[in-house]
C-alpha positions in Angstrom: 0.0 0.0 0.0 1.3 3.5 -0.3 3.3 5.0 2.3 1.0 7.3 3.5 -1.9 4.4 4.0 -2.0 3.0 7.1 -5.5 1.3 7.3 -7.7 -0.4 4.8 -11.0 -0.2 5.6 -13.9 -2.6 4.6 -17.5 -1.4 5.0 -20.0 -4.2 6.2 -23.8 -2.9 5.2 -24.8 -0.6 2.4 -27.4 1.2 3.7 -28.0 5.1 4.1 -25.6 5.8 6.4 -23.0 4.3 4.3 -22.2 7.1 2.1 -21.4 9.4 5.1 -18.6 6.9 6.1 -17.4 6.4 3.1 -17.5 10.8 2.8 -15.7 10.2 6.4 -13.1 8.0 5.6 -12.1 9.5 2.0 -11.1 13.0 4.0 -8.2 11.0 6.2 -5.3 10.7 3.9 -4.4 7.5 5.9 -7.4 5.5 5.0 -7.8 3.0 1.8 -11.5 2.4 1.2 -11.1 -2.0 0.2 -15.1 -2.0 -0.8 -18.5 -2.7 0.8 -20.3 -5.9 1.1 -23.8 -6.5 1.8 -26.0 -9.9 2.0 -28.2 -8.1 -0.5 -25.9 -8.2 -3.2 -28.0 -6.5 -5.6 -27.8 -3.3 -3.0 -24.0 -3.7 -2.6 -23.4 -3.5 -6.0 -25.8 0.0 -6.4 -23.7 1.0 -3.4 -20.5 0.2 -5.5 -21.4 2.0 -8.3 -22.7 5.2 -6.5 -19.9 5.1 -4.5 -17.0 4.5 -7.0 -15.7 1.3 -4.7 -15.7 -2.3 -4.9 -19.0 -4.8 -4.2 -17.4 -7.8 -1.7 -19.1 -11.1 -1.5 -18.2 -11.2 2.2 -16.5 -9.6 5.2 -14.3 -12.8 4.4 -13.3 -11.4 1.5 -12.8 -8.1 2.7 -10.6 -9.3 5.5 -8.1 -11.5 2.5 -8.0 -8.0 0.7 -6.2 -6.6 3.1 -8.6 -4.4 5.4 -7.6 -4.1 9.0 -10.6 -2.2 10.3 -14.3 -3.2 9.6 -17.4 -0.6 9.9 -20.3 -2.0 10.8 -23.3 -0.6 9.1 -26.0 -3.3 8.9 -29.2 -3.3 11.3 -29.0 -3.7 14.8 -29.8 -7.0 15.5 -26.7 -8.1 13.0 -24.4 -5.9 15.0 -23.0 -8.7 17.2 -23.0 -11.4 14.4 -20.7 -9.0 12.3 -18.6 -7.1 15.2 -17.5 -10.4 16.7 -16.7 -11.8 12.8 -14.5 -9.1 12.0 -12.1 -9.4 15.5 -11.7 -12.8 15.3 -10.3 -12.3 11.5 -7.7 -9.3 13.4 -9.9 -6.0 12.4 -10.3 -3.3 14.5 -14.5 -2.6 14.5 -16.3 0.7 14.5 -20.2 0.1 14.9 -22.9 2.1 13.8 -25.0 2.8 16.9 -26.3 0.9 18.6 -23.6 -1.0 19.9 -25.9 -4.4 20.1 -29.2 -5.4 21.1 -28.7 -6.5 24.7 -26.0 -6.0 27.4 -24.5 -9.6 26.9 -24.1 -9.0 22.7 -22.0 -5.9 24.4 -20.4 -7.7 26.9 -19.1 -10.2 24.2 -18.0 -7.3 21.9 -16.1 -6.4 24.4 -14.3 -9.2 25.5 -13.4 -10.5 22.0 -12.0 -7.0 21.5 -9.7 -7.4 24.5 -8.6 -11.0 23.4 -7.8 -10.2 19.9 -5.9 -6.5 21.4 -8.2 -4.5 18.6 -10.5 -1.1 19.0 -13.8 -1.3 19.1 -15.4 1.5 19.0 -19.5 3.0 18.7 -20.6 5.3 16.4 -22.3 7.9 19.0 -21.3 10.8 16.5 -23.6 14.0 18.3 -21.5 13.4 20.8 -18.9 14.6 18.1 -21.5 17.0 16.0 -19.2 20.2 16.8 -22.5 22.4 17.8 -22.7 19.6 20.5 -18.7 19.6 21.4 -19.3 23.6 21.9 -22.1 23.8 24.3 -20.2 20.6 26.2 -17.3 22.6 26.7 -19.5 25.7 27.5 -20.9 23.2 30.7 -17.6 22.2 31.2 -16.7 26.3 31.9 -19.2 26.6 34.1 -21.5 29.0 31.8 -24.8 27.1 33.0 -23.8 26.5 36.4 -24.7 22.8 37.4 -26.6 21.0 34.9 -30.2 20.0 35.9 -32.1 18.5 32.8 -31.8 18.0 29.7 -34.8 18.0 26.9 -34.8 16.7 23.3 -36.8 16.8 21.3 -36.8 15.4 17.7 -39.1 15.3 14.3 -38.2 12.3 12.0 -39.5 10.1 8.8 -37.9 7.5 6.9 -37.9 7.2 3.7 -41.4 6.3 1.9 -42.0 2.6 1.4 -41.8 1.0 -2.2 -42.3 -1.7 -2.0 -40.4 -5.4 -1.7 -39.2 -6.4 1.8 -40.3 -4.8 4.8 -37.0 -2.5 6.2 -35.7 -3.0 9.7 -37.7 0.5 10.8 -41.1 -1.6 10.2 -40.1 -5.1 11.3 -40.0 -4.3 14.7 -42.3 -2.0 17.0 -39.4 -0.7 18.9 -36.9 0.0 16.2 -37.2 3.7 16.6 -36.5 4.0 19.1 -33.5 1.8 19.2 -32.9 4.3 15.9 -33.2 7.4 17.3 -34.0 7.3 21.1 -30.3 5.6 21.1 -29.1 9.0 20.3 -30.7 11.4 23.3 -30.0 8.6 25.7 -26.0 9.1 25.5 -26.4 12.8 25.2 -28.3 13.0 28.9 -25.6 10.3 29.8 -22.8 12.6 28.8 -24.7 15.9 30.3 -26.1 14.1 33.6 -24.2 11.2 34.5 -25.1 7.5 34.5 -28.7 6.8 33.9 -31.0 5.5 36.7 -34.0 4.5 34.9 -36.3 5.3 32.4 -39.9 5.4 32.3 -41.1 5.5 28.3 -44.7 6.1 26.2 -45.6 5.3 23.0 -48.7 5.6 21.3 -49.7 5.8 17.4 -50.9 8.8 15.4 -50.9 8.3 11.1 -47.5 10.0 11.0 -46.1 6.7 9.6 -48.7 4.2 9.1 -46.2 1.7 9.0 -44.9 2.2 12.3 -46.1 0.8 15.3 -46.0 3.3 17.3 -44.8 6.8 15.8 -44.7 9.0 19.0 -42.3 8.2 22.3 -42.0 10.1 25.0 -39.4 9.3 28.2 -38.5 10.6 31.2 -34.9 9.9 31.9 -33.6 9.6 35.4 -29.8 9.8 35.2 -27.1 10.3 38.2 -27.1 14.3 38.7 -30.3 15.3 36.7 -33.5 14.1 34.7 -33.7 14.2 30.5 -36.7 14.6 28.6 -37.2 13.0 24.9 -39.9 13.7 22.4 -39.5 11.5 19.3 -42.3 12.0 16.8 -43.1 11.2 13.0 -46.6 13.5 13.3 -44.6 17.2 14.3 -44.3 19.3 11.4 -41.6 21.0 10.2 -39.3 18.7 11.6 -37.2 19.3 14.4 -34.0 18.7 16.4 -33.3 20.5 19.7 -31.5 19.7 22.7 -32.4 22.5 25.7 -29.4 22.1 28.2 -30.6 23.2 31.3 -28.3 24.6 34.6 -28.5 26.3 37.5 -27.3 29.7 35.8 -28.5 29.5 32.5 -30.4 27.7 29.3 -28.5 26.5 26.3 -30.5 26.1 23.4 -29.4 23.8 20.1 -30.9 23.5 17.0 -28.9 21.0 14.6 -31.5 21.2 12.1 -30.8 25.0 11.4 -27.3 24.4 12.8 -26.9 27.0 16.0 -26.5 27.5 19.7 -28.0 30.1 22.0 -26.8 30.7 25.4 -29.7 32.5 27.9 -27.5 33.3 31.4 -28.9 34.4 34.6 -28.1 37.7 35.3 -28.2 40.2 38.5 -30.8 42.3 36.1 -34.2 42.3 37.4 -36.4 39.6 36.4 -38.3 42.0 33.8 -35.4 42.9 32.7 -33.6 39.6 32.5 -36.4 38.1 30.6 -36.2 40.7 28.0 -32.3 40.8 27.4 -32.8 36.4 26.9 -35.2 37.4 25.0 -33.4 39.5 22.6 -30.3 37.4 22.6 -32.6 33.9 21.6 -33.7 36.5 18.8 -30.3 37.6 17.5 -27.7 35.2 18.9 -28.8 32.5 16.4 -28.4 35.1 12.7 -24.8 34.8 13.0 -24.2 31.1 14.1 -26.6 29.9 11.1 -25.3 32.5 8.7 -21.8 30.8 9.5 -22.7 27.3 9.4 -24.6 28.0 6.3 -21.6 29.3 4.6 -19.1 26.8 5.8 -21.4 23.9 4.8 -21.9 25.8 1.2 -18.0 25.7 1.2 -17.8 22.0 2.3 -15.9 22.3 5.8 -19.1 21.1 7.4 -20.7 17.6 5.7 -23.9 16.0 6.4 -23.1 13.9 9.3 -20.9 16.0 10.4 -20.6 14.1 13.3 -20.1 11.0 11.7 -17.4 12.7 10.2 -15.9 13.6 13.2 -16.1 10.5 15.0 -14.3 8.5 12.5 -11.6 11.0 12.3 -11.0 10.3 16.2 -11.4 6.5 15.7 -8.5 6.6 13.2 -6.3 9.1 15.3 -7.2 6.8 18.4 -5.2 4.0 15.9 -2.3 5.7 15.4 -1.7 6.6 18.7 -2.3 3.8 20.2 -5.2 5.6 22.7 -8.5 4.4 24.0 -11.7 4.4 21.8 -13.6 7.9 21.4 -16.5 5.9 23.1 -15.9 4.2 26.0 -17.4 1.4 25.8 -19.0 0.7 29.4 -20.9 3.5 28.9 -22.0 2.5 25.7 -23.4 -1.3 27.3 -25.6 1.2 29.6 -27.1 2.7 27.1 -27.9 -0.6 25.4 -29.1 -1.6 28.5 -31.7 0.9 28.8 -32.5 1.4 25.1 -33.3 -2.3 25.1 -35.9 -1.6 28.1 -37.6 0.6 26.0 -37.8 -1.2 22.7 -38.3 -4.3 23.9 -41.2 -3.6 25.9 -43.0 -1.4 22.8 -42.3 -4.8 20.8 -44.0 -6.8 23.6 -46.7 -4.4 23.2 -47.2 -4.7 19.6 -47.1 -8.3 19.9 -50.1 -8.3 22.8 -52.5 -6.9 20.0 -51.7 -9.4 17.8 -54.0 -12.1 17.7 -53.1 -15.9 16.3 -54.6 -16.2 12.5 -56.6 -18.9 12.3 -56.3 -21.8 9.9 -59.6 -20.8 8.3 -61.7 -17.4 8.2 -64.6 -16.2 6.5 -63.6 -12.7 5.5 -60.3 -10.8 5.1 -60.2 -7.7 4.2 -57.5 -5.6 3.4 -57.0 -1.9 4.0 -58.7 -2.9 7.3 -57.8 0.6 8.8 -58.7 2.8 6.2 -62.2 4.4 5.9 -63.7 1.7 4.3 -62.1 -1.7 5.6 -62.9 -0.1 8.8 -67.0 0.5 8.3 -66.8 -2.9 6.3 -64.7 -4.7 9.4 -67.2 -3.0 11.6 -70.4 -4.2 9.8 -69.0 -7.7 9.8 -68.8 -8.2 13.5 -72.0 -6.9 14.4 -73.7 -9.5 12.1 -71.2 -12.0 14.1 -68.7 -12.9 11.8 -64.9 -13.3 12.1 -62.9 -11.2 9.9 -59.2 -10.8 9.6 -57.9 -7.8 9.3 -55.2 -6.9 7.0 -53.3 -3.9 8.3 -49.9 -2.1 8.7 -50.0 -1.8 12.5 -51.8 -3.2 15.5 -54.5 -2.1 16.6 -55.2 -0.3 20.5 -58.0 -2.9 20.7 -58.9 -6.2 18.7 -62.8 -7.0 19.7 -64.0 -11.0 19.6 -63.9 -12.0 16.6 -61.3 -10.0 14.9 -58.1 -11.1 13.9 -55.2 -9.0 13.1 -52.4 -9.6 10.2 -49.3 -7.3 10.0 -47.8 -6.3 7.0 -48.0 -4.1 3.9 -49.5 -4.6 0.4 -46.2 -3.9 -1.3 -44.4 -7.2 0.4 -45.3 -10.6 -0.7 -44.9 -12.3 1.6 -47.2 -10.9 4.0 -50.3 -10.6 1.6 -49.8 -14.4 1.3 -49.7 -15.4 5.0 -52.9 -12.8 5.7 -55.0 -14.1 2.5 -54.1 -17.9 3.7 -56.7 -19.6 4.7 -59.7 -16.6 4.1 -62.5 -17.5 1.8 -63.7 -14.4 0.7 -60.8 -11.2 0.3 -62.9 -7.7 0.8 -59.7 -5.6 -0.8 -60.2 -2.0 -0.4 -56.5 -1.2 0.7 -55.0 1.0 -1.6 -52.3 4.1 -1.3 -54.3 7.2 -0.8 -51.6 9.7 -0.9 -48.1 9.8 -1.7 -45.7 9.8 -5.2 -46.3 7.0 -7.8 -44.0 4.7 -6.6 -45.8 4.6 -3.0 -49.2 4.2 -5.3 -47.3 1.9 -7.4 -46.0 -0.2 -4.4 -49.1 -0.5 -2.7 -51.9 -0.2 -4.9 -50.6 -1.8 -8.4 -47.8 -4.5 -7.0 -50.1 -4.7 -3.9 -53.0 -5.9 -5.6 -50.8 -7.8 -8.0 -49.3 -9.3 -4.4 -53.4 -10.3 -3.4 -54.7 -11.9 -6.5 -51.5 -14.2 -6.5 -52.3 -15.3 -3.0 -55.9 -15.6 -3.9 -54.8 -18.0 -6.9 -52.4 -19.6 -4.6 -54.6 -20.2 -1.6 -57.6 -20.8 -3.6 -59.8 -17.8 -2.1 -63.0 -18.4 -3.0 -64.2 -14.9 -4.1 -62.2 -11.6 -4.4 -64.3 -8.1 -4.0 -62.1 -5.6 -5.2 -62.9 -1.5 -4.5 -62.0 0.7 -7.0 -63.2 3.9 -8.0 -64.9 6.3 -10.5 -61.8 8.0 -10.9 -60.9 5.2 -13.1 -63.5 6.4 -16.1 -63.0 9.1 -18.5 -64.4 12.6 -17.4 -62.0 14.8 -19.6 -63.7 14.7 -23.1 -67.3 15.1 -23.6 -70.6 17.3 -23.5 -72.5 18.3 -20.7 -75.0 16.3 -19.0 -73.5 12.9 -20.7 -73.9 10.2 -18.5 -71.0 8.3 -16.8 -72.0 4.4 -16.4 -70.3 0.9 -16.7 -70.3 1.2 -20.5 -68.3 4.2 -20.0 -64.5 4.1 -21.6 -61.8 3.8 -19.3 -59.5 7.0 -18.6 -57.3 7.2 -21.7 -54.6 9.4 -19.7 -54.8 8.2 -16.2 -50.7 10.0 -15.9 -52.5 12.9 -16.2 -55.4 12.7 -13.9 -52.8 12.0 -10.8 -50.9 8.6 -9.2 -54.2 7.9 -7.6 -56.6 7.2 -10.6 -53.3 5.8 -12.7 -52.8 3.0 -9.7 -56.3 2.5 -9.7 -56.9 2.1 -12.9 -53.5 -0.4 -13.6 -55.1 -2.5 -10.3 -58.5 -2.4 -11.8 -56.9 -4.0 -14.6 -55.0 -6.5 -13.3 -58.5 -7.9 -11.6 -59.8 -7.8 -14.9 -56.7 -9.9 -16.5 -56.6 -12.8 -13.6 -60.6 -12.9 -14.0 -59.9 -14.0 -17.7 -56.4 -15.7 -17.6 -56.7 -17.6 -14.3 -59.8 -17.9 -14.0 -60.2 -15.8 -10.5 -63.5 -15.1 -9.2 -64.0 -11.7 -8.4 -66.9 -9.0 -8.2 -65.2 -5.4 -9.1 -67.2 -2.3 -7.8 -67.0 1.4 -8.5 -67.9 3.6 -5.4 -68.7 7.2 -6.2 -67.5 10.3 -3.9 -67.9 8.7 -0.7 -68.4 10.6 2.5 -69.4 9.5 6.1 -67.6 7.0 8.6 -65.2 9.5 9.3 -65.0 10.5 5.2 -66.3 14.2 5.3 -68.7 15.5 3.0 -67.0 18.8 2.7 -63.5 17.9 0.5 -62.1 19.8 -2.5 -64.2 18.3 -5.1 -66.8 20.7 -3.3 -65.1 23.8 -2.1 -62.3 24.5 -0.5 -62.3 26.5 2.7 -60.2 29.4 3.4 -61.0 31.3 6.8 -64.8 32.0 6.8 -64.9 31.9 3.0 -65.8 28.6 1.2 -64.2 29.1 -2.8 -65.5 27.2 -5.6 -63.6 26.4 -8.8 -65.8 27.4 -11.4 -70.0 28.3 -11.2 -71.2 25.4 -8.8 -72.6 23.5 -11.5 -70.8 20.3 -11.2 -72.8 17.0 -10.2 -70.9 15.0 -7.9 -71.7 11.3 -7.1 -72.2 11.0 -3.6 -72.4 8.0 -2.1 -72.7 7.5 1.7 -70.6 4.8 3.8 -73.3 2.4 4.8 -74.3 2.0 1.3 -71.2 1.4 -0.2 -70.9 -1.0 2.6 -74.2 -2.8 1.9 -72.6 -3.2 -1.8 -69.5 -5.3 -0.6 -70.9 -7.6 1.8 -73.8 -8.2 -0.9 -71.3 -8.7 -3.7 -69.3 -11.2 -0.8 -72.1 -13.2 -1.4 -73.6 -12.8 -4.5 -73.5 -15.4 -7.6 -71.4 -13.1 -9.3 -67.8 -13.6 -9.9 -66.7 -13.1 -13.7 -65.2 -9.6 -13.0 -68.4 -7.8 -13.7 -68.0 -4.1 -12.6 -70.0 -2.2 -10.4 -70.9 1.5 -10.4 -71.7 2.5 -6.7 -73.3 6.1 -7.1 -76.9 7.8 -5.8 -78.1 10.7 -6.6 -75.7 13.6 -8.0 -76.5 17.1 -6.3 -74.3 20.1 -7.2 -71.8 21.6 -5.7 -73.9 24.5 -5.0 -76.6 22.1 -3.5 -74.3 20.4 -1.1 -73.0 24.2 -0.2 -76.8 24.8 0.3 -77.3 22.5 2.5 -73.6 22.3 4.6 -73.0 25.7 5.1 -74.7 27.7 7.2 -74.3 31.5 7.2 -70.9 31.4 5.6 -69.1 32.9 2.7 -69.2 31.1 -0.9 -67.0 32.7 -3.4 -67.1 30.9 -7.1 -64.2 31.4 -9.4 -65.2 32.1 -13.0 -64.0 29.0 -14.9 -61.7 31.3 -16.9 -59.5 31.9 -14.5 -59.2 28.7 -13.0 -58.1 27.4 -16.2 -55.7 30.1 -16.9 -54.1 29.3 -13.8 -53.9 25.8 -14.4 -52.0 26.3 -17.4 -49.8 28.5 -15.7 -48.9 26.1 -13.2 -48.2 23.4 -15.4 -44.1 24.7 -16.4 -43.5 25.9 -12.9 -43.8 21.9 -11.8 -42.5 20.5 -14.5 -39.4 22.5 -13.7 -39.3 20.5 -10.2 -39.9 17.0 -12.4 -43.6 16.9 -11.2 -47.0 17.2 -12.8 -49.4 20.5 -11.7 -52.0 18.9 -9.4 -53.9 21.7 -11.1 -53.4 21.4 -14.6 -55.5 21.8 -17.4 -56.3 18.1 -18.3 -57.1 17.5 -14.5 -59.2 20.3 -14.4 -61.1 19.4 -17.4 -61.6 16.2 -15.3 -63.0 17.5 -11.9 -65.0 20.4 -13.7 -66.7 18.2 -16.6 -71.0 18.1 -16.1 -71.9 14.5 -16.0 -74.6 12.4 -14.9 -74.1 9.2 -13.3 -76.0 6.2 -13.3 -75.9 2.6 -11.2 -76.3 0.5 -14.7 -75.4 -2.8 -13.5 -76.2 -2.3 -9.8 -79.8 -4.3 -10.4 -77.1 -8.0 -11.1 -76.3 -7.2 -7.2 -79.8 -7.2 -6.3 -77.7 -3.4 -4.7 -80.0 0.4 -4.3 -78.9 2.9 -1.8 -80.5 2.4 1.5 -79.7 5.4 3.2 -79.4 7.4 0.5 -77.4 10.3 -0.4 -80.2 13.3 1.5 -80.4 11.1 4.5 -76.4 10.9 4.4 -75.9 14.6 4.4 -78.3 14.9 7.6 -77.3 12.3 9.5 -72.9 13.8 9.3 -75.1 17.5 9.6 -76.7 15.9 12.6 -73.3 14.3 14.3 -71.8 18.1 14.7 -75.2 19.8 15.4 
């Protein structure tokens, strides 16, 4: 190796954190980058590539290449597997955080590390983020007095879901916070001293449907104060603050926006005190972002800057023979009580969980959404068992009820929940998101369902679409949409929603003819009620008091309320039909200005002349194409939304189907439930 190189480096786990090492390692001049391996090799390779190094087929190979120091980037639970592989073959081992999954995996890190005389080290990098390292040696200088608590609080996503196998964030109910509470559990350790206990809340709110739980909350007892954390997935804009609080003063840290603000007691009167903090939260921040701003536009501050860091002080800590950045006692206590946490939110998740039974009358998919729900709902009070195909568990699961895990867009899991189910209610689809979520969950997801169906031998599928799916665009006034009507000819243009729809529709269609699947395809209308308002966009928009109308009012819209659309499943569950015949679920078709009429009460109702609505649409359409998007308001979707139909039910009499509650009746009763 050159002179210069004094460690080759192999990278185990090609991830999203492994670009930032590799960014890390390629800015110490000491360093030789050997190449990455992954047990997906299809992902090591795209890892290669992007990263201009070498796919390995093992750390085996790796190690015969030459590398003498092994990062360990793969999930969690493989952090023991790999960390103990590597010192046995002579590598030192830096590990992305968390160390391991329990005290003993760290206890054996350890120990092999002492045998073999090689560094391990974990990858706590804010402990290295240099906004961090500067308010830690302001505590150290006394500017806070004696630190008393320490809050953090933290906004996150991961990436959207595509599709394929489930990621590690979704496999497991407590994987956030062995993600991302990890971090604000060695941060009050460094601030407050060893941690005492912790006493943790979860809960779910929609942020991530396919999380378990997508808020935490924990109080953190530690040796000479208490810590708060705040994880969510619902908070928006996203955030990242740790509030360092002492004796003498408050510092404040933002690492989104990258600054530090220091509010210090003072002898001032308390009016006055409060007013100088005030004005130096207000203006201390300008400078430090301005700063940070310019030196990450100049490249001495990186993404990760921590990371960066971190591995700087791992490779210094080689050369020099010193101890590890992290210590690594500390680092088994924060296992230790990261573990707590996660592994009780798993045992948790698992309690709502029921067994799936061998056999079932009804699953139906999309069992959280609006419809599965009412549909799920319906089917117990008639005394049925239903399983219920969703992305997380439920708070309760009533007699009757059983629960299957999993998303449309992996395999696997759409074939253990339609195993064994004799009728498949699907009305899971993606209902908001780009086209590959849509893609992933409403295309390859009901592409994932009718397989299982053939496979399993369901006896009937009932698959909801939707009257997007038809042609609107192109036409006259008062023509009449029905089942005979043509299929949208540019669903692209109508939106990911009605393209996904459509392609699933199809696919229905397709396994109907080519494998002979039995299956009942219905059309609901503009649904409102069970929790569907009647009030969305297609109607008006509100804005303050004022309720604004694209165009004069004029445009029928086919209403179809909950229960009835309900009444249509379970009556196409168990009608003789099954040679894809489709359904068109719609009532009667007031305006827009006769729902207004009847839903608003006193308040403002602005139209826009169709003129400009259009005008703007067009305008629209190059300012997104410009961000590689299409104008949710462009001309062909307008066309769509504002075209004067009529709608009829054509085929609805084969179902023996007619609206029961009707669409008048509808609008009182959600009138009624806010009266």
């Amino acid at each position: 190796m050159p002179e210069t190189v004094r460690h080759r480096v192999g990278l185990v786990g090609a991830g999203a954190i492994c670009p930032h090492h590799v960014a890390a390692l390629r800015r110490l001049p000491q360093v030789e980058i050997v190449g990455v391996h992954d047990l997906d090799p299809a992902r090591a390779s795209r890892a290669a590539g992007e990263l201009r190094i070498r796919a390995m087929p093992s750390l085996a190979a790796l190690a015969e290449e030459g590398a003498d120091a092994i990062h360990v980037l793969t999930p969690p639970h493989a952090h023991v597997d790999v960390g103990l592989e590597a010192l046995e073959r002579g590598c030192h081992v830096l590990i992305e955080k968390p160390l391991a999954q329990s005290v003993e995996d760290c206890e054996a890190l350890r120990r092999k590390a002492e045998l073999y005389g090689r560094l391990l080290c974990v990858d706590h990098s804010l402990l290295f983020d240099p906004i961090v390292r500067r308010a830690y040696e302001d505590v150290r200088a006394g500017a806070i007095g004696k630190v008393v608590s320490v809050d953090v609080l933290r906004g996150s996503s991961y990436p959207a879901y595509r599709g394929g196998p489930m990621p590690p964030h979704y496999q497991s109910a407590g994987y956030p916070f062995r993600d991302l509470g990890v971090h604000a559990l060695y941060l009050m350790q460094a601030f407050l001293g060893r941690i005492e206990g912790v006493d943790a809340r979860w809960r779910s709110l929609g942020g991530d449907r396919n999380l378990a739980f997508d808020e935490w909350r924990a109080i953190v007892r530690c040796q000479n104060g208490t810590g708060q954390l705040q994880l969510t997935f619902n908070v928006k804009p996203m955030q990242h603050q740790i509030i360092i609080q002492g004796t003498e003063g408050v510092l404040r840290l933002d690492l989104f926006a990258m600054f530090k603000s220091l509010r210090a007691s003072t002898p001032l009167p308390k009016a006055a005190e409060r007013l100088l903090g005030g004005m130096r939260d207000a203006i201390e921040p300008l400078p430090h972002m301005l700063a940070n701003a310019a030196r990450f536009a100049l490249g001495s501050i990186k993404p990760f800057q921590g990371v960066h860091e971190l591995v700087a002080a791992f490779y210094r800590a080689l050369d020099e023979g010193g101890p590890p950045p992290i210590d690594i006692r500390e680092a088994t206590e924060v296992v230790r009580w990261t573990e707590e946490v996660a592994r009780a939110a798993d045992r948790d998740a698992k309690k709502r969980i029921t067994v799936a039974s061998e056999s079932v009358p009804f699953l139906v998919t999309g069992a959280s959404g609006a419809v599965g729900r009412a549909v799920v709902a319906r089917l117990l009070q008639r005394g049925e068992r239903v399983r219920c195909f969703v992305r997380r568990p439920p708070d309760e699961t009533p007699p009757g009820m059983e629960i299957a895990i999993g998303d449309l867009g992996n395999r696997e899991s759409v074939t253990q929940a339609v195993r064994g189910a004799h009728v498949v209610i699907h009305a899971g689809a993606a209902m908001r998101g780009d086209w590959e979520e849509h893609r992933a969950a409403t295309v390859e997801g009901t592409r994932h369902v009718l397989d299982a169906c053939i496979e399993h031998g369901v006896e009937k599928l009932v698959h909801v679409s939707s009257l997007s799916v038809v042609a609107y665009a192109d036409g006259q006034d008062g023509d009449v949409v029905s089942e005979f009507c043509t299929s949208e000819p540019w669903p692209e243009r109508r939106g990911a929603y009605t393209r996904a729809k459509l392609a699933a529709e199809q696919l229905v269609e397709a396994y109907v003819v080519q494998q002979g699947l039995r299956a009942v395809i219905l059309r609901p209308g503009q649904i409102f009620g069970g929790g569907i308002p009647l009030l969305t966009p297609a109607v008006a928009r509100r804005i303050g008091n004022t309720w604004l109308v694209l165009g004069d009012g004029e445009v029928r819209l086919p209403l179809i309320y909950m229960d009835d659309v309900v009444d249509a499943i379970l009556l196409a569950a168990v009608s003789p039909l099954a040679g894809g015949e489709i359904i068109q679920l719609t009532d009667q078709s007031p305006t827009q200005n006769e729902v207004l009429a009847r839903a608003v009460d006193g308040e403002r109702v602005v139209h826009l002349p169709p003129a400009l609505v259009f005008a703007t649409g067009k305008l629209s359409e190059p300012m997104f194409e410009v961000m590689g998007r299409s104008s949710p308001v462009s001309s062909y979707r307008l066309r769509s939304a504002l075209a004067k139909r009529r709608f009829q039910a054509q085929h609805a009499h084969l179902l023996g189907w007619q609206p029961r509650v009707g669409v008048v009746a509808g609008i009182e009763r959600e009138l009624g439930m806010y009266a």
